[in-house]
C-alpha positions in Angstrom: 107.9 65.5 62.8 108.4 62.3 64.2 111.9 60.6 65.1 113.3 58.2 62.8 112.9 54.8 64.0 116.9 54.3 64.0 117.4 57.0 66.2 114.9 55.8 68.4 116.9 52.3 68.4 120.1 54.3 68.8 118.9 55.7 72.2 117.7 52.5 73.0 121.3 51.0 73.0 123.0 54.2 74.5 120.7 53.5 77.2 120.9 49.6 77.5 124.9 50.5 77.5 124.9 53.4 80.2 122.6 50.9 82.2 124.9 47.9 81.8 128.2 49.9 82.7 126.5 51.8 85.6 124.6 49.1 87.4 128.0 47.1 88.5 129.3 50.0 89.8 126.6 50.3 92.0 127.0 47.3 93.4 130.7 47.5 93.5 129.8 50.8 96.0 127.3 48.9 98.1 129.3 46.5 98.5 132.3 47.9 99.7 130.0 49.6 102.5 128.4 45.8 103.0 128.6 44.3 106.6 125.8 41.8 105.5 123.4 41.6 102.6 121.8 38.2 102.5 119.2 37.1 100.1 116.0 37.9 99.1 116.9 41.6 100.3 117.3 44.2 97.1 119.7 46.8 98.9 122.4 45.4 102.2 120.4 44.7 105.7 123.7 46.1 107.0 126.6 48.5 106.8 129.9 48.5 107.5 133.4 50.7 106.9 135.6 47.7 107.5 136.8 47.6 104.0 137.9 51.5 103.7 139.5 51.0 107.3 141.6 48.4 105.5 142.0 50.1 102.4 143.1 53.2 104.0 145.2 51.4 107.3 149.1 52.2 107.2 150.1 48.7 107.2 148.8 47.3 104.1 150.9 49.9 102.1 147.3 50.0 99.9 148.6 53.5 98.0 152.2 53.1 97.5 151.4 50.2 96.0 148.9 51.5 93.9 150.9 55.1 92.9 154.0 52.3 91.9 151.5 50.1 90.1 150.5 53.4 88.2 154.2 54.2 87.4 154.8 50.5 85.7 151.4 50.3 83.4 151.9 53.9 82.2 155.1 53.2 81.4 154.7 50.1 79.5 151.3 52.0 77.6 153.8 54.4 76.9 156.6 52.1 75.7 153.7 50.3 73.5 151.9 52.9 72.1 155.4 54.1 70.9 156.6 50.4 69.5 152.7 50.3 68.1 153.9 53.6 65.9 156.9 52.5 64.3 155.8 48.7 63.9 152.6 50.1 61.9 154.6 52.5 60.1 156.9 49.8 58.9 154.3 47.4 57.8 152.1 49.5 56.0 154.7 51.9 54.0 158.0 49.4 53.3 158.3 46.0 51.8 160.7 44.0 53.3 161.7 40.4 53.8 159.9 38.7 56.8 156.9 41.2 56.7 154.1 38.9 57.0 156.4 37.1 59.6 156.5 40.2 61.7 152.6 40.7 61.3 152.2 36.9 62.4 154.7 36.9 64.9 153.1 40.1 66.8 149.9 38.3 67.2 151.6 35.4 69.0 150.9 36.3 72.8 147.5 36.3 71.8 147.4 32.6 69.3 149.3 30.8 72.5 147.9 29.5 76.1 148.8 32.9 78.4 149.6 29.9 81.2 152.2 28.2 78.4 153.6 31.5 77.2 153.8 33.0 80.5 155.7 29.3 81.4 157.7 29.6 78.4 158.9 33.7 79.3 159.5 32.8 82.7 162.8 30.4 82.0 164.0 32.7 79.3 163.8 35.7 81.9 165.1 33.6 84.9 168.2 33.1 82.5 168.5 36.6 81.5 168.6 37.8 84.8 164.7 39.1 84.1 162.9 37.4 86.9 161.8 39.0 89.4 162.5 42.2 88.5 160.7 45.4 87.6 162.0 45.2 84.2 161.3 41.7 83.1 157.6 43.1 84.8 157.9 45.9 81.9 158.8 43.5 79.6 156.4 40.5 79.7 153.4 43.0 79.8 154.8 45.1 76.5 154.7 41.6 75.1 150.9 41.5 76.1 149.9 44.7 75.2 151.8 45.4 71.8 149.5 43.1 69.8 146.5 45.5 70.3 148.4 48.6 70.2 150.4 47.7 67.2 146.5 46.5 65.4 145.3 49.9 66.4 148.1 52.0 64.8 148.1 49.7 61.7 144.7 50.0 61.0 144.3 53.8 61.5 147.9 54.5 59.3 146.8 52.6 56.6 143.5 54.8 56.9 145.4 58.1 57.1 148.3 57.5 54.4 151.7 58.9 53.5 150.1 61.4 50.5 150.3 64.5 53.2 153.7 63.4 54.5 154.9 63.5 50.8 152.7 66.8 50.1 155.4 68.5 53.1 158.0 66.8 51.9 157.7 68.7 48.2 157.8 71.9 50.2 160.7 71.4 52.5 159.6 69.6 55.5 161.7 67.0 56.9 160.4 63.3 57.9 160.6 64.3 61.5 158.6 67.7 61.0 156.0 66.1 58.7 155.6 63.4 60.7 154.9 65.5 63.9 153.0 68.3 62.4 150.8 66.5 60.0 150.3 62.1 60.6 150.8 62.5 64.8 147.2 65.0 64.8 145.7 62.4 62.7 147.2 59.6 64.6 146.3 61.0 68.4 142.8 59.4 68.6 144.5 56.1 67.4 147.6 56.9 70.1 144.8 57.8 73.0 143.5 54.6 72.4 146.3 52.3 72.3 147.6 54.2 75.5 144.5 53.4 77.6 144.5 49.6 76.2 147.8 49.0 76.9 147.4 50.7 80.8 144.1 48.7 81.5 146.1 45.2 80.6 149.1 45.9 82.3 147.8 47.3 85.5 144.6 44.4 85.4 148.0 41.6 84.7 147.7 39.3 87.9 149.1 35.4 86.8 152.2 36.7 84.6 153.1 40.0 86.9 153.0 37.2 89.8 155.1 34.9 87.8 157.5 37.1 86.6 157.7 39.0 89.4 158.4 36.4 91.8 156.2 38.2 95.1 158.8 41.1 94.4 156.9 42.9 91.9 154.0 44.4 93.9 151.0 45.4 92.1 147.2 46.6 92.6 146.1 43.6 91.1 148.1 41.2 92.9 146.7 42.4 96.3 143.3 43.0 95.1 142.9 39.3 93.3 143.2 37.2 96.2 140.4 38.9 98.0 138.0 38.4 94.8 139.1 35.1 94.8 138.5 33.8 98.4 135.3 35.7 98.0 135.4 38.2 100.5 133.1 40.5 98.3 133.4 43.4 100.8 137.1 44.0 100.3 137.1 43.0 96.8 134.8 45.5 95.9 136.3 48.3 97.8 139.5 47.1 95.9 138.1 47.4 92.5 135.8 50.5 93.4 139.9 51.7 94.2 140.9 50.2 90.8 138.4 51.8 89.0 138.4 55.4 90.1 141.9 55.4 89.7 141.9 54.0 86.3 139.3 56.7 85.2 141.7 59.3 86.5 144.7 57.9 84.7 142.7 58.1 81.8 141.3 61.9 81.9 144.7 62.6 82.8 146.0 61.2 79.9 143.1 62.5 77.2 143.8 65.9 78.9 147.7 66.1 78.5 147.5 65.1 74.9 144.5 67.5 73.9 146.2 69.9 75.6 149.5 68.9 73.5 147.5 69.3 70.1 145.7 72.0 70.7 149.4 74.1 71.4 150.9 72.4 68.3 147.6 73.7 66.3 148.4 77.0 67.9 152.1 77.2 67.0 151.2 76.0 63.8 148.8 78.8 63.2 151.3 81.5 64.5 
């Protein structure tokens, strides 16, 4: 029996994709073990361990940096993905006055110039007492992130519904229990995914962490920018090979806690 020609074009894609995400990582690795590659040669002429001496050395504070940067972008996923909820919850089940505003309004970061807005936060913050510290860090990149998280909750509540929620409220439940034990299973792919969007933009944030931050705020990024910038291909790609890995870590770390977190709550249910 022969194979449909859309699977066919299916693999073709998967492939093309695996392709497209693998090949810069090869590169990345080569380069980071690069002393010189020149042209027309396919593979380096030379190798080097410059950039993981540099990476790894005790006085560029390389991991401390990187465990704090960590810290901050998993705690502003955290804060969005929570915000994301009980925005979309909100906007999809009540009627109130200035809903469309709010649905407008959380889309701003995104309508306005991230140069003017970041401009704009910065004198608000330095007023506030904000600037240049952690928490006006926090704060700018929840602003950042919450348009995508709050458009993935929305989208995946109005999907799912309130029927079940009402269904275990007819037999007793309260909000609180029927919301955890019935909408949060259905809502965990949607939560996964607003969780690893929101990390990925607040630990990639360079221009507004910098601003906001004032050189107090260290992050990956803002040590790992300047040597893509000046070109130094070497260390920048043993930066990013370092900003990758440990994003990919973040993320199976976080895919495993919450699986792990269903599949007890399935098996406390079932008891």
């Amino acid at each position: 029996m022969k194979e449909p020609s859309s699977n066919k074009l299916l693999k073709l894609f998967l492939y093309i994709t695996v392709f497209a995400i693998l090949a810069p990582m090869v590169i990345i690795t080569l380069w980071a073990f690069t002393n010189q590659w020149s042209w027309p040669s396919l593979l380096p002429t030379s190798y080097s361990l410059r950039a993981i001496k540099e990476i790894f050395a005790p006085y560029g504070n390389v991991f401390p940096i990187l465990l704090s940067s960590i810290f901050l972008s998993l705690t502003v996923a955290l804060l969005s993905a929570i915000i994301a909820i009980m925005a979309a919850r909100a906007v999809v089940f009540y009627d109130f006055f200035g809903k469309d505003l709010i649905d407008f309004i959380s889309m701003a970061p995104n309508l306005v110039p991230s140069t003017v807005f970041a401009m704009g936060i910065h004198v608000a913050f330095i007023k506030m007492s904000l600037a240049n510290t952690p928490l006006g860090v926090i704060i700018v990149n929840l602003i950042y992130t919450l348009p995508y998280t709050i458009n993935i909750m929305k989208n995946l509540t109005e999907s799912i519904g309130k029927d079940l929620e009402q269904q275990a409220y007819v037999l007793g439940a309260s909000p609180w229990k029927a919301f955890l034990h019935i909408s949060f299973p259905l809502l965990l792919p949607g939560i996964i995914a607003s969780i690893t969007m929101a990390y990925i933009i607040s630990f990639s944030q360079y221009f507004v962490t910098l601003l906001i931050g004032g050189g107090k705020v260290m992050t990956f990024s803002m040590i790992m920018v300047p040597f893509i910038a000046k070109g130094d291909r070497t260390l920048g790609s043993a930066y990013a090979l370092v900003f990758v890995l440990s994003t990919l870590i973040v993320f199976g770390l976080i895919n495993l806690i919450l699986k792990k977190f269903q599949k007890r709550k399935e098996k406390y249910n079932w008891n």
